[in-house]
C-alpha atoms as a printed R data frame, in Angstrom:
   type eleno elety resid chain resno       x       y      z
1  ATOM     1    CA   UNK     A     1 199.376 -86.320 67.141
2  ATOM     2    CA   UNK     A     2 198.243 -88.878 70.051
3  ATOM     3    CA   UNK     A     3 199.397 -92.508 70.786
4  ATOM     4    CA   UNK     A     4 197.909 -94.619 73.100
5  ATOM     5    CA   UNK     A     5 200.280 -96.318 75.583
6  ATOM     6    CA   UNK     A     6 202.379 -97.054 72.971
7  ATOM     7    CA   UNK     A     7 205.508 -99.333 73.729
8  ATOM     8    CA   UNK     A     8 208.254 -98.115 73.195
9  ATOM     9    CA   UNK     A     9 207.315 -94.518 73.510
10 ATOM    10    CA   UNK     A    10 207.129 -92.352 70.658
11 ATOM    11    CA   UNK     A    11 208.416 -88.725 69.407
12 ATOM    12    CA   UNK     A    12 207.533 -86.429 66.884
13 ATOM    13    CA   UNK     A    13 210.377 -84.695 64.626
14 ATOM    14    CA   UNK     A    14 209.708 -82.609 61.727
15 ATOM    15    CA   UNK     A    15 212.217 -83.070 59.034
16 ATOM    16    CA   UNK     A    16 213.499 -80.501 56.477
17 ATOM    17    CA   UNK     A    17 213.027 -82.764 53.105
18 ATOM    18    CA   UNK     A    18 212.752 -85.529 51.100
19 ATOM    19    CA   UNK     A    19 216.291 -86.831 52.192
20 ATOM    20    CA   UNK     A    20 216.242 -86.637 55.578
21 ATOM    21    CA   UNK     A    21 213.266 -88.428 55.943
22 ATOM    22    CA   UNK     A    22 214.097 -91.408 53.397
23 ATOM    23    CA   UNK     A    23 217.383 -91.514 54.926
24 ATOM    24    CA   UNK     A    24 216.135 -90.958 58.585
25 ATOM    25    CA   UNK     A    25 218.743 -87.823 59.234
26 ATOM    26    CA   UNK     A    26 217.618 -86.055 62.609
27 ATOM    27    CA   UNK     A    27 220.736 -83.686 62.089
28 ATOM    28    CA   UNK     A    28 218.360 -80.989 60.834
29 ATOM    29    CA   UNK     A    29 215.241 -81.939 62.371
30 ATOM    30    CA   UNK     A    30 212.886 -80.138 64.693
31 ATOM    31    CA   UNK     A    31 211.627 -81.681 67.675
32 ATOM    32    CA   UNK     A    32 207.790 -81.194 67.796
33 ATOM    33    CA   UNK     A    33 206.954 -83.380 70.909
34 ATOM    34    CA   UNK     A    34 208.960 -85.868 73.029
35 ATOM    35    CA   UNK     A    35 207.503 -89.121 74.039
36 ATOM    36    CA   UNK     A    36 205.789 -87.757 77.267
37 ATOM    37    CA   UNK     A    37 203.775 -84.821 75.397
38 ATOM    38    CA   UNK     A    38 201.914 -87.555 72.984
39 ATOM    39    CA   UNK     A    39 200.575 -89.193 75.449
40 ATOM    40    CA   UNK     A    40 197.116 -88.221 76.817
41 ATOM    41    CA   UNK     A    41 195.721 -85.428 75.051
42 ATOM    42    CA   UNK     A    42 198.689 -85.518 72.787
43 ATOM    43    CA   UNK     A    43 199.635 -81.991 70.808
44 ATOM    44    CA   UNK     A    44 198.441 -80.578 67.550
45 ATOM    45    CA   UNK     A    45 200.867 -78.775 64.933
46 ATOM    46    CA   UNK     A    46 199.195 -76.445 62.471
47 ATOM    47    CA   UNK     A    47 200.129 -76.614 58.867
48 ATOM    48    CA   UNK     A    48 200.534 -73.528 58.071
49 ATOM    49    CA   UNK     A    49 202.496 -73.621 54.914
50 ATOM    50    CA   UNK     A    50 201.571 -75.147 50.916
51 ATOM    51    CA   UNK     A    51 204.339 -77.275 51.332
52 ATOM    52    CA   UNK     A    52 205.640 -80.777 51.862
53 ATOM    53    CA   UNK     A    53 205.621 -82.145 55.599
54 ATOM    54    CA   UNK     A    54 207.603 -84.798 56.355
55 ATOM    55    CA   UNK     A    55 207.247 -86.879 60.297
56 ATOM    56    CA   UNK     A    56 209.017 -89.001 62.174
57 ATOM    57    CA   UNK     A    57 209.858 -90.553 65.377
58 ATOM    58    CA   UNK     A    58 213.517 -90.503 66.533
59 ATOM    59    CA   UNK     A    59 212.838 -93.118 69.544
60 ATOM    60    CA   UNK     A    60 215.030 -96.521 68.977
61 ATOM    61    CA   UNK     A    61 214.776 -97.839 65.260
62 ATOM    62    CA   UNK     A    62 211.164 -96.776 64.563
63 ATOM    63    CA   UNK     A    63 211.810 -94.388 61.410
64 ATOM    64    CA   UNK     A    64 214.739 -96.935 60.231
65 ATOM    65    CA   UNK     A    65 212.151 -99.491 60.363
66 ATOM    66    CA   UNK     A    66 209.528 -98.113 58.397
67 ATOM    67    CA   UNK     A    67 207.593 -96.935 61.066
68 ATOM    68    CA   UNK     A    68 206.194 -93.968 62.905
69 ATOM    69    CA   UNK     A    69 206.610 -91.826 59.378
70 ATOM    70    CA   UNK     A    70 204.674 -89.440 57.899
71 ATOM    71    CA   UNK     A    71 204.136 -87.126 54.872
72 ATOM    72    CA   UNK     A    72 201.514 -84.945 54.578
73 ATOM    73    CA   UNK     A    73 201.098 -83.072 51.234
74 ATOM    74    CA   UNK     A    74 197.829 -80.083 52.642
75 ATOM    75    CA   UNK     A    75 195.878 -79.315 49.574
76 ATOM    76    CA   UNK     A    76 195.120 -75.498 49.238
77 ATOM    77    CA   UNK     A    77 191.680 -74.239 50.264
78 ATOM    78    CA   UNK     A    78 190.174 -71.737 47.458
């Protein structure tokens, strides 16, 4: 994840499912990287798992407002 001198600043949360992230509940999300570690070189997070990942930033109304979300379905490698 990297943004460029993005205004306002950006996080990165991972949320647990489906519901959190339609709904935009942080209550039970992980914090991946706060506004400052995007910048620059930004930070990577490994998928690790044949799962459902779902994104988000919890900065002002940006997941609320459709934006700075993210679901990324890996496909398996065979």
């Amino acid at each position: 994840f990297k943004y460029e001198n993005s205004t306002p600043p950006h996080s990165v949360y991972l949320l647990p499912n489906l519901w959190s992230y339609s709904t935009c509940d942080f209550s039970k999300a992980k914090l991946l990287a706060n506004p400052t570690q995007v910048k620059g070189d930004g930070f990577e997070f490994v998928l690790n798992q044949w799962r459902v990942f779902y994104f988000a930033s919890g900065e002002a109304n940006d997941c609320k407002e459709g934006l700075m979300k993210m679901v990324i379905v890996p496909w398996p490698r065979f």
